[in-house]
C-alpha positions in Angstrom: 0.0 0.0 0.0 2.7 3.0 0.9 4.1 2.5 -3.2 0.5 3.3 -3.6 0.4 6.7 -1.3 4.0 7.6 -2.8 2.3 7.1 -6.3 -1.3 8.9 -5.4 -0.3 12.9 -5.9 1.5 11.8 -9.3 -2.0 10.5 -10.1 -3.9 13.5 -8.4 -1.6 15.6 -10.8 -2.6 13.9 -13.5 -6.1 13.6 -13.2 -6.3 17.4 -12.3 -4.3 18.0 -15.4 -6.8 16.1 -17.4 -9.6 18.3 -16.3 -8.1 21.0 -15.9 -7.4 20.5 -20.0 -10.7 19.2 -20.8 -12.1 22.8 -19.0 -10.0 24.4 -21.0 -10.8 23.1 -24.4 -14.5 23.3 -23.4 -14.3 26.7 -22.6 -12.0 27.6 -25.8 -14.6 25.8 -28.1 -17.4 27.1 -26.4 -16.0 31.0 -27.0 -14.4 30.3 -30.7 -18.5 29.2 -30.7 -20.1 32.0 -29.7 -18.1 34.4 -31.7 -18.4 32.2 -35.0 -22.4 33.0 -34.3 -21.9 36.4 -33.9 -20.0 36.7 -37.6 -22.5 34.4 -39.0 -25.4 36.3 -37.7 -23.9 39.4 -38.3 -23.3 38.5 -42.1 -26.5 38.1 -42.3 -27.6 41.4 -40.7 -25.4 43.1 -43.9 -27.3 41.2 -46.3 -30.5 42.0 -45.0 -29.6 45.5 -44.6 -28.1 45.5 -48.2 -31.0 43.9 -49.7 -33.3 46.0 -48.0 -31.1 49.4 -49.2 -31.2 47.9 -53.0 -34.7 47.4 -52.6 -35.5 51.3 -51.9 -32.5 52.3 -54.3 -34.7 50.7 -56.8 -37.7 52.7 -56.0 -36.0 55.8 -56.0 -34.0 55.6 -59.2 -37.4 55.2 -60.7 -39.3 58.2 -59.3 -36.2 59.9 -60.6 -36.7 58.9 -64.2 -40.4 59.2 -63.7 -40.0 62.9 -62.1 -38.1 63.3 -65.0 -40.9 62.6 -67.8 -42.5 65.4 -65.7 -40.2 68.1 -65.8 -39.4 67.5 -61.7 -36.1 66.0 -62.0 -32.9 66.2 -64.6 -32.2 62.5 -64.7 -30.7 61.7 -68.3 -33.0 59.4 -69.0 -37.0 60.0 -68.2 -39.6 57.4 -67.8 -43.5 57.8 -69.2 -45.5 56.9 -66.3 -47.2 54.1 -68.4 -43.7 52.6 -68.6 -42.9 53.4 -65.1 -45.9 51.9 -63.2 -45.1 48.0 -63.6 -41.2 48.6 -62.7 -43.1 51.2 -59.7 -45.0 47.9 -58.9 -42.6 45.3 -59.2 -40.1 47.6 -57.1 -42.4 48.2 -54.5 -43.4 44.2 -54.5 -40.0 43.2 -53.7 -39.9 45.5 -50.7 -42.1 43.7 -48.8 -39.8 40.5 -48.2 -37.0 42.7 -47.5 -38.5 44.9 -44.9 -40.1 41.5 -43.5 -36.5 40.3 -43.1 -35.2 43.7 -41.7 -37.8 43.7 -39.4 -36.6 39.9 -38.1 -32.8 40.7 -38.0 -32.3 44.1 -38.0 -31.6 46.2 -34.8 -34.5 48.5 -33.7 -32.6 51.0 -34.6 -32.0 50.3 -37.7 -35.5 49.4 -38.5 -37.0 52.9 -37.1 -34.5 55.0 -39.8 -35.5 52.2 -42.6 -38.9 53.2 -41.6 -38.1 56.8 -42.1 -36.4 56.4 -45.3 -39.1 54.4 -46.7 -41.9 56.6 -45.7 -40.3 59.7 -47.9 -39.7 57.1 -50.8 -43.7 56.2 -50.5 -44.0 60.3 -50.5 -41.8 60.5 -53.1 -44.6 57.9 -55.1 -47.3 59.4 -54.4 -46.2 63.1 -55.3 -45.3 61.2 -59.1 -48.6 59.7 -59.1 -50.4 62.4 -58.5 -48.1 63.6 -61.7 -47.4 66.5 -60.0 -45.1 69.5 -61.7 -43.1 71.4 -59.0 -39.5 70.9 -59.5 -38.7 72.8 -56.0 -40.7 70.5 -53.8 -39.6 67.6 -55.6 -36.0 69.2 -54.9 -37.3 69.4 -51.2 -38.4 66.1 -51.4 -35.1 64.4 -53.1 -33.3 66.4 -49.9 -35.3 64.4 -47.2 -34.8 61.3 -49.2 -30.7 61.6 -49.1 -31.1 62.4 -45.2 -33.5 59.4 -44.4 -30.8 57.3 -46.5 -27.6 58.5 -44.8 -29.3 58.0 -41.7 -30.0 54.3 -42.4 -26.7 53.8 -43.3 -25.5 55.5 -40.4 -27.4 53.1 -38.1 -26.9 50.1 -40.5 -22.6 51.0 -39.5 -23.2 51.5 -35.7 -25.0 48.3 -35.5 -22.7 46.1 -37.2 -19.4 48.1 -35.6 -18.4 49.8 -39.0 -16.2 53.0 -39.8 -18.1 55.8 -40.8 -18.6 55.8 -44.5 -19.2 58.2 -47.3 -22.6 60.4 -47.4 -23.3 59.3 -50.5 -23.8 63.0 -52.1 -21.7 63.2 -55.6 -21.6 66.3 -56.1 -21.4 66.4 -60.3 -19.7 69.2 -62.7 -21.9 71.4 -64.3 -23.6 70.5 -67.5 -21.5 71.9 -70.7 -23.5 73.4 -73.7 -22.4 72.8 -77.1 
């Protein structure tokens, strides 16, 4: 029995070294875990916040080419509204999932200035199909439309831990005459 004793804190090191490593491992897989989730879920936040972003930016370049038919707007190239109103449709259709999606992932945040972005671009419609001609409150109404935006974006980069970014404002050289 004493080669036993002598032998039993070689084997109380060992088997403390064996959970102490198993703990460790545990613990290391557990974290590596949790912060695999956090990208994953995270990636998906961006694509819902991107999909949801093309979605409006689709809306909006068409009431731009639409404003333009009506003398509102200088886009290059105008849209009748007869040709606009199934792209109008369709653009507004595919909104719906995105927002639904936005609204499941997306930080509240984040959803209120979507919300507020989305609410001028449904302004922005109805002013066109009301086929409205007054250039300076479409101006007005093109201004609101660039704030709601940056805001979004602003609260899409806070929530997801991003560098501020650009405004998004190109600011374009005059128009040459012939």
């Amino acid at each position: 029995m004493s080669t036993f004793i002598q032998q039993l804190p070689a084997l109380i090191g060992v088997v403390v070294g064996a959970l102490g490593s198993y703990l460790a491992i545990t613990r290391g897989d557990a974290a590596r875990f949790r912060r695999e989730q956090t990208a994953r879920w995270e990636e998906r936040r961006l694509a819902v916040y991107a999909d949801y972003a093309r979605s409006l930016k689709k809306s909006v370049t068409l009431a731009y080419r639409l404003a333009a038919h009506l003398g509102n707007d200088p886009h290059p190239h105008p849209m009748p509204p007869e040709e606009a109103a199934p792209h109008l449709a369709e653009a507004t259709d595919a909104r719906d999932p995105a927002g639904e999606a936005l609204l499941m992932l997306g930080s509240p945040d984040v959803v209120a200035r979507a919300r507020e972005w989305v609410v001028v671009v449904m302004d922005m419609e109805a002013f066109l199909r009301a086929r409205t001609v007054a250039p300076e409150t479409w101006s007005a109404m093109l201004e609101r439309q660039r704030t709601a935006r940056e805001r979004y974006y602003a609260a899409v980069r806070r929530d997801l831990a991003l560098p501020p970014g650009h405004s998004g404002e190109w600011q374009l050289p005059p128009a040459q005459s012939s």
